[in-house]
Kinemage of the C-alpha trace (Angstrom):
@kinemage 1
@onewidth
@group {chain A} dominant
@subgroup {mainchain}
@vectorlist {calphas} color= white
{ca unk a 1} P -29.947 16.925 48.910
{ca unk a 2} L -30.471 14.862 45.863
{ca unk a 3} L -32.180 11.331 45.279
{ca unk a 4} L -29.514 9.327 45.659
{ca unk a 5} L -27.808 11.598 48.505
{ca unk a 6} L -31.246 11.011 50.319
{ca unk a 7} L -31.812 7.722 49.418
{ca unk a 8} L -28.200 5.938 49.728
{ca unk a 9} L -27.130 8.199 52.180
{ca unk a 10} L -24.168 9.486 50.818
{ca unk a 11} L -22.490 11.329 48.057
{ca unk a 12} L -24.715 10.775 44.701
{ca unk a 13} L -21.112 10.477 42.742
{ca unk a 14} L -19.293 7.680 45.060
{ca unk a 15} L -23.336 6.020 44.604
{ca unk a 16} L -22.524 6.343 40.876
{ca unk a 17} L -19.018 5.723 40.754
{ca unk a 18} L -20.302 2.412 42.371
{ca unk a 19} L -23.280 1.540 39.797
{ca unk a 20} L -20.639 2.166 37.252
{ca unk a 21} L -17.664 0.034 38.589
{ca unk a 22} L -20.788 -2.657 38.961
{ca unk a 23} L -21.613 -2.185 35.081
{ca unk a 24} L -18.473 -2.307 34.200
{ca unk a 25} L -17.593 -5.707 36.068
{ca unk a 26} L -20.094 -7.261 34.332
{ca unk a 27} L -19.412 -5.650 30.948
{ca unk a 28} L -15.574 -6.010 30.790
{ca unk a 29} L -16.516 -9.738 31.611
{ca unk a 30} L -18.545 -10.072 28.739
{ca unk a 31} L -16.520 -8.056 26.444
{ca unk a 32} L -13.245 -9.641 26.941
{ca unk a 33} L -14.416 -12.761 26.782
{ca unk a 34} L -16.782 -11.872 23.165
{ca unk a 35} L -13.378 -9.908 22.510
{ca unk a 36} L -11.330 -13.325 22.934
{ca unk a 37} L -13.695 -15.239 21.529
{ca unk a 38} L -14.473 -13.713 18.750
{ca unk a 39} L -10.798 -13.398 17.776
{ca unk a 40} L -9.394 -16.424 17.920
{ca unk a 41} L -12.260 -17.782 15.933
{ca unk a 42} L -11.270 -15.187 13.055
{ca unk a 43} L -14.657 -13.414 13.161
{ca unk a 44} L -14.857 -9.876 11.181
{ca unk a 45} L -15.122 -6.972 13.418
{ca unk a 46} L -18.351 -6.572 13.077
{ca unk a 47} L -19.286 -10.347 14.581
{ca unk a 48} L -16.656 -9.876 17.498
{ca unk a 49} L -18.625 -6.752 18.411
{ca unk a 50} L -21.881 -8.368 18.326
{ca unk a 51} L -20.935 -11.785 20.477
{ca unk a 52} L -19.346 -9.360 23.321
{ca unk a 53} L -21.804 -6.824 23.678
{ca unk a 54} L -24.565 -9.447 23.650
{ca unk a 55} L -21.907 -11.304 26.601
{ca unk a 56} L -21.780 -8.003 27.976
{ca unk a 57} L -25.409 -7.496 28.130
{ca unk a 58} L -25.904 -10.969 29.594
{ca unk a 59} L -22.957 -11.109 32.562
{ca unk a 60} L -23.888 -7.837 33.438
{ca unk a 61} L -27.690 -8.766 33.933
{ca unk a 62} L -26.825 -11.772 35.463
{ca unk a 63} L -24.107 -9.894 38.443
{ca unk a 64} L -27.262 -8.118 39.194
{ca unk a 65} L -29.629 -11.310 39.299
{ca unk a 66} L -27.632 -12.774 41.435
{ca unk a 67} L -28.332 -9.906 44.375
{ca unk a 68} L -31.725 -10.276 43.662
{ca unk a 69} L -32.275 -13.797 43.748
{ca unk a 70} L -30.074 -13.861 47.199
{ca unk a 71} L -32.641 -11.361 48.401
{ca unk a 72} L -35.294 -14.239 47.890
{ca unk a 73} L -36.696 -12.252 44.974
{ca unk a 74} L -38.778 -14.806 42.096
{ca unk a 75} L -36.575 -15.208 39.035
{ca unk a 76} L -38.900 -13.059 37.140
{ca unk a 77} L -39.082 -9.920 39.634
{ca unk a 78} L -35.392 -10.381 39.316
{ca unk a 79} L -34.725 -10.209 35.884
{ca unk a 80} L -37.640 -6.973 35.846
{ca unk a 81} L -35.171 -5.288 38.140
{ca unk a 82} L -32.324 -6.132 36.711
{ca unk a 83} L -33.587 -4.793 33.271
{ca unk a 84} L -34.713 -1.719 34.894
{ca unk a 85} L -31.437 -1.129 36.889
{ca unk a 86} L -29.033 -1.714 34.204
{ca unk a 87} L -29.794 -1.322 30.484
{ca unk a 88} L -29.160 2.094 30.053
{ca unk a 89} L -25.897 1.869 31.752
{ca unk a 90} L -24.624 -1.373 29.860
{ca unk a 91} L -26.203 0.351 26.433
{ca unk a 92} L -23.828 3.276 27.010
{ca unk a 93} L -21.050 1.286 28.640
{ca unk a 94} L -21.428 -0.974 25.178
{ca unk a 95} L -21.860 1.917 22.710
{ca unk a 96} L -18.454 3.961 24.214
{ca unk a 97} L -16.100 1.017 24.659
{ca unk a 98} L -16.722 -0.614 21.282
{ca unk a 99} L -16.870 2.672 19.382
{ca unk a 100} L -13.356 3.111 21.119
{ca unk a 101} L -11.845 -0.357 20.108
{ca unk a 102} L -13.348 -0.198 16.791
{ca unk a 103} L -11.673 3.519 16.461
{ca unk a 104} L -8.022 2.197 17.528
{ca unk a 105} L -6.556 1.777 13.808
{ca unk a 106} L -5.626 -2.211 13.840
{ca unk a 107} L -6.862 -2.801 17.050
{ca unk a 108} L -9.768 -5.389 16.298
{ca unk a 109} L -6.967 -7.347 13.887
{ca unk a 110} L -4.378 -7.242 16.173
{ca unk a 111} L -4.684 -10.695 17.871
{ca unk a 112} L -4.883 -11.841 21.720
{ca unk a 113} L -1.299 -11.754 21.710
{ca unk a 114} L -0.558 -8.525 20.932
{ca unk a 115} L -0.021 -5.147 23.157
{ca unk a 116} L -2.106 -3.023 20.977
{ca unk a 117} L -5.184 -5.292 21.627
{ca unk a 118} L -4.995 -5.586 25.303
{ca unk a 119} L -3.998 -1.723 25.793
{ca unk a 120} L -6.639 -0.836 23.382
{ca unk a 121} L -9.181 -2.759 25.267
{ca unk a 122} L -8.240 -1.788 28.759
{ca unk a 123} L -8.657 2.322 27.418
{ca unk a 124} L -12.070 1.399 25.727
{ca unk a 125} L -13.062 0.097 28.864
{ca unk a 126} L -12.081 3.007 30.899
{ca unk a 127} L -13.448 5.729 28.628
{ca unk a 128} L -16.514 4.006 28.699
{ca unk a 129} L -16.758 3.635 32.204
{ca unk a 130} L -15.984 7.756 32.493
{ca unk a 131} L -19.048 8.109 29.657
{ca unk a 132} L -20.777 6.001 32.117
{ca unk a 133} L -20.298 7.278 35.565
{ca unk a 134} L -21.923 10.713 34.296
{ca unk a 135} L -25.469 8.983 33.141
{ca unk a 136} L -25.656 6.597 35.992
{ca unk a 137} L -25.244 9.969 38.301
{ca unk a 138} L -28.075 11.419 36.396
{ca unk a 139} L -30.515 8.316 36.561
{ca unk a 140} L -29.821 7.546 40.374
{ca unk a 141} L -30.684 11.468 41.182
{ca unk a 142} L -34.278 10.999 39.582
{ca unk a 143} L -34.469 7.168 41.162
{ca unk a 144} L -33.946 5.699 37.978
{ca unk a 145} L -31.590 2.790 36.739
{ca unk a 146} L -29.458 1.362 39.663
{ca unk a 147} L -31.700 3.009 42.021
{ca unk a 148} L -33.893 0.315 41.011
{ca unk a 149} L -32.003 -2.485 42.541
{ca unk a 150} L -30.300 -0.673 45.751
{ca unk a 151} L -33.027 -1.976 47.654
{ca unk a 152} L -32.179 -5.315 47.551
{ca unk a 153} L -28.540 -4.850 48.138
{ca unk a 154} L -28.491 -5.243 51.616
């Protein structure tokens, strides 16, 4: 029995399938709305990318904080665990999913109302989430990453 069979009592890939549907919650937040954003103000590719992983980053932190500051933990403990628990995850979640949308031919130019952007979003978001699932798995097995903040779930 692993880490995070030992620890969470279960199997360490539904633990990880978990830590990664959590990551991704807070990433697809943060990316659709930099995604949006970032669109329908015209910004190059480049600019869109940078406003929603930097969303990303910050609504995925902040699902986290919220567990951790309902658990009575001090702002600043929270925001250590949160750090700890999630940057790796969000860094790869982040890396995958735009690397995907920017890889789509016309996909970043298509516009919020068309097909090609929405579809080519939803796919960047699942490929990264299946990049994901696979590090998170290895990081809860040796305590790392979301192991860091299953404590304080309950």
């Amino acid at each position: 029995m692993d880490h995070a069979e030992h620890t969470h009592g279960g199997s360490g890939w539904r633990t990880a399938a978990q830590a990664t549907l959590h990551c991704l919650t807070g990433c697809a937040i943060g990316e659709v709305l930099g995604m949006v954003i970032g669109t329908a103000l015209g910004l190059h590719g480049v600019a869109t990318v940078a406003l929603a992983v930097a969303l990303a980053f910050f609504f995925g932190y902040a699902l986290t904080m919220r567990g951790m500051l309902r658990a009575d933990l001090p702002f600043r403990r929270a925001l250590k665990v949160a750090l700890a628990a999630d940057t790796v995850s969000i860094a790869v979640m982040e890396l995958v999913d735009n690397g995907v949308m920017l890889g789509v031919p016309g996909a970043m130019e298509a516009g919020l109302s068309s097909l090609l952007f929405w579809t080519s979003l939803a796919f960047s978001l699942a490929v990264a989430f299946a990049a994901t699932l696979p590090v998170n798995r290895w990081m809860i097995a040796r305590g790392l990453g979301h192991a860091a903040a299953h404590q304080y779930h309950h």
